[in-house]
N, C-alpha and C positions, 0 to 999 in steps of 0.2 A: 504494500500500500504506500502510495507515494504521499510526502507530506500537503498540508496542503496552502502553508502560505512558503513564500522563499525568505530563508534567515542567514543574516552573518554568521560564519561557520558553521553554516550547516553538512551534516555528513552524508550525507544522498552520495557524494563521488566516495567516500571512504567506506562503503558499505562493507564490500568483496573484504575487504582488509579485515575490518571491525568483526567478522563472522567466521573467517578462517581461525581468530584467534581466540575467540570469546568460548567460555569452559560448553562441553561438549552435553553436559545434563547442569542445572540449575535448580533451583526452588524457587523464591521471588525474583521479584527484577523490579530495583530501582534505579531512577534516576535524578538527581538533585539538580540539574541544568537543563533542562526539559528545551529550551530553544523551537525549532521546527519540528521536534519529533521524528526524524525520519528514523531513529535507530528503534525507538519503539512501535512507529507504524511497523516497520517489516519484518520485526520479530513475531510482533503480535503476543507476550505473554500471557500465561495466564490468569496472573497475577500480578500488577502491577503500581507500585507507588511513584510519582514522579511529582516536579517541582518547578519551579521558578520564579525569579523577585518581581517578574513583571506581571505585578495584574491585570494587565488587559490583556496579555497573552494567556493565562488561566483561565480570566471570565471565556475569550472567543473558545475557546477549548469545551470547557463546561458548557455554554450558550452549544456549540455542535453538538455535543454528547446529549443534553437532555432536549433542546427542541432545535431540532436539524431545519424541520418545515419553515417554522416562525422564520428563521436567523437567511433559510433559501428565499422567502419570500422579501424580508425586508432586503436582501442583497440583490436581487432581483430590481425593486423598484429604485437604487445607487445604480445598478449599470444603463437601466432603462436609462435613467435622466441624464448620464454621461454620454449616451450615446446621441441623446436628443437633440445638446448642445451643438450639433454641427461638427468645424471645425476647428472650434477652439474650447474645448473644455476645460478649459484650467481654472474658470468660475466656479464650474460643481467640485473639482478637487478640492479647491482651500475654501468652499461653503462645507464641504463633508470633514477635513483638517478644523474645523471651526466650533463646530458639532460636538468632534469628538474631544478636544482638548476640554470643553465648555462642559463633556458630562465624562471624561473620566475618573475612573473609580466607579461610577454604576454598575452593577450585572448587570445587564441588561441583555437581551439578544441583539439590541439594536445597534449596544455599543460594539456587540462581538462582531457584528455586518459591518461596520465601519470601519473595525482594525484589519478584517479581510482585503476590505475595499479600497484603503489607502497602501497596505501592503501591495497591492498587485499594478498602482495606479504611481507610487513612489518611486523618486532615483533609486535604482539597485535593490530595491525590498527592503532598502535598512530601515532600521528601526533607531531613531536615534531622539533624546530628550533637549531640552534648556536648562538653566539654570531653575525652571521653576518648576518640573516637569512635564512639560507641554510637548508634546509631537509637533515637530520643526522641518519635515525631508518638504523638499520639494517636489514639484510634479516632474513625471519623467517624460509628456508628452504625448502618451498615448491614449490614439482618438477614441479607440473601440471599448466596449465595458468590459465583458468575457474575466470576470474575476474570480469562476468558482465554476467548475463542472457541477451538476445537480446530481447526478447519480455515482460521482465521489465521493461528497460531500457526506450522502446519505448511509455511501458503506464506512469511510470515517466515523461517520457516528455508530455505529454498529458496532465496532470494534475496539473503539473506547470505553463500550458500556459499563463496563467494570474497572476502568481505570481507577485509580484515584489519585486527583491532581490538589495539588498542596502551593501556598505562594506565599512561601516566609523564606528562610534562612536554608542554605543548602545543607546546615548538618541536620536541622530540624527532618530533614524527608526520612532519616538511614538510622534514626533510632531503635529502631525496632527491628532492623537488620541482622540475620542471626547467620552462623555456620552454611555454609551450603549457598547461601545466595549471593545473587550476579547485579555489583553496583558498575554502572557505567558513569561515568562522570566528565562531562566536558564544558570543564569551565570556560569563562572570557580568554581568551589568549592571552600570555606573558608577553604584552606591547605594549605597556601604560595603557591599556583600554578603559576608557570614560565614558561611549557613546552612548551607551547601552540606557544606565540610569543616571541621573544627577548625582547620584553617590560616586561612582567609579569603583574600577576594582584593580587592587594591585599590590603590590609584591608581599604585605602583611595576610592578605586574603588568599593568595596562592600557598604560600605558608599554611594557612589554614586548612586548605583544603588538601596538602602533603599528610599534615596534621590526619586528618579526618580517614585518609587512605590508610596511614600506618594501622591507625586503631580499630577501622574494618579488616584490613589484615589480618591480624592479632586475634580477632574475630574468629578466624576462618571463612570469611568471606570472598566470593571471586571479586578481586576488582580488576577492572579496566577503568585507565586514564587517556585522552588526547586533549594534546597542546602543540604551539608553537615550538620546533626545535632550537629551544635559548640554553645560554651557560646554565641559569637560574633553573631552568626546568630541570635540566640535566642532573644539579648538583641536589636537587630536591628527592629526586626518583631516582640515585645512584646504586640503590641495592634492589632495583625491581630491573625486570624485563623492560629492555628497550626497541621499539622497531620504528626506524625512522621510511619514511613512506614521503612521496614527490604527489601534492596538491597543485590545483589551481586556484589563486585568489582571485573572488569573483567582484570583489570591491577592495580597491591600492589606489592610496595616495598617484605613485606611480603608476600610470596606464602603462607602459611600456613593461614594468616588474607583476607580473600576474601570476607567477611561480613559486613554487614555495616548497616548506618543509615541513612534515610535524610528524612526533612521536606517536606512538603504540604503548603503551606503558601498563604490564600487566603483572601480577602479586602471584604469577601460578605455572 
């Protein structure tokens, strides 16, 4: 199952890798950086805890899982009136950026339709905040709506039905994490990354989250890690499995540098 909005660092290209390595039988399966999801769309567990600090990435999740209809139909009436606009629709983008800045934080499904719709309607899918946490990408141009296949949307929600998605703190999901189970974790990459939330995340948090692997270890838990291949990572994860793997970056400062490196980092 393919995920269904596009995110930074998303793993859809690290699949093949992520599955060759990942333990061969399992019990739970979490994940505390939940992002796009594509590592748990195509697992499919069937049991699963997952996470992340963005709640409007939570709410569209939950808003799919419980009413897929609702969240298709209001997304329906966004691409409709994108499409209406002609050839210049960059009114209905920053009317629907306006919308959504002005009610996040709601559940809402309508809020969940709009993180879709700006997702598929934004520079590069990123996701990025202000200083006050407002959604700020600009429009990337594109005339046509087409932000959501209906009958993906509807086995996505199928398949989540027993998720359970969580949106605090990444240690908060893996408490309940015992012997035998399969955490994946892919946090913000070791870049100074700030985009994400108005907090940022960095080198005290990756710390943190080395932290968090050791003591699932110790556990007897499977982990798996991916990150950027930095000093910092390396000397973090210097007693685990490393497998360093050739990405493509699909948003770089440098358009010319679109290549890249990141680690496989596994306790097993």
């Amino acid at each position: 199952m393919k995920p269904i909005i596009k995110w930074l660092g998303g793993k859809t290209q690290c699949l093949a890798y992520i599955k060759e390595l990942m333990p061969a039988t399992y019990n739970r399966y979490y994940e505390p950086f939940l992002g796009g999801a594509a590592v748990l769309l195509d697992l499919n567990p069937k049991e699963a805890y997952v996470n992340d600090i963005n709640p409007e990435l939570i709410n569209m999740y939950i808003q799919v899982r419980e009413d897929v209809e609702g969240v298709i139909r209001y997304l329906s009436s966004l691409d409709w009136t994108h499409e209406q606009s002609g050839s210049d629709p960059k009114e209905v983008y920053y009317a629907v950026r306006g919308l959504f800045n002005n009610h996040r934080g709601e559940k809402t499904l309508e809020q969940a339709a709009r993180f879709i719709y700006l997702n598929k309607h934004c520079f590069n899918g990123l996701y990025r905040v202000n200083s006050k946490g407002e959604f700020n990408v600009p429009f990337n141009g594109k005339l046509t709506g087409g932000s959501f296949d209906t009958d993906h949307l509807r086995e996505v929600s199928k398949q989540i039905h027993d998720v359970m998605f969580l949106n605090g703190d990444f240690e908060d999901c893996v408490t309940t994490a015992e012997a035998g189970d399969f955490i994946f974790a892919d946090p913000p990459y070791d870049n100074s990354f700030t985009d994400y939330t108005s907090a940022g995340f960095e080198r005290d948090q990756q710390e943190r989250v080395a932290d968090m692997f050791k003591k699932l270890s110790d556990k007897g838990c499977y982990c798996m890690l991916t990150n950027h291949d930095t000093p910092l990572i390396r000397e973090l994860y210097k007693d685990y499995n490393i497998k360093v793997i050739d990405v493509r970056r699909s948003i770089n400062r440098n358009g010319n540098d679109r290549k890249g490196k990141e680690v496989i980092i596994t306790n097993y």
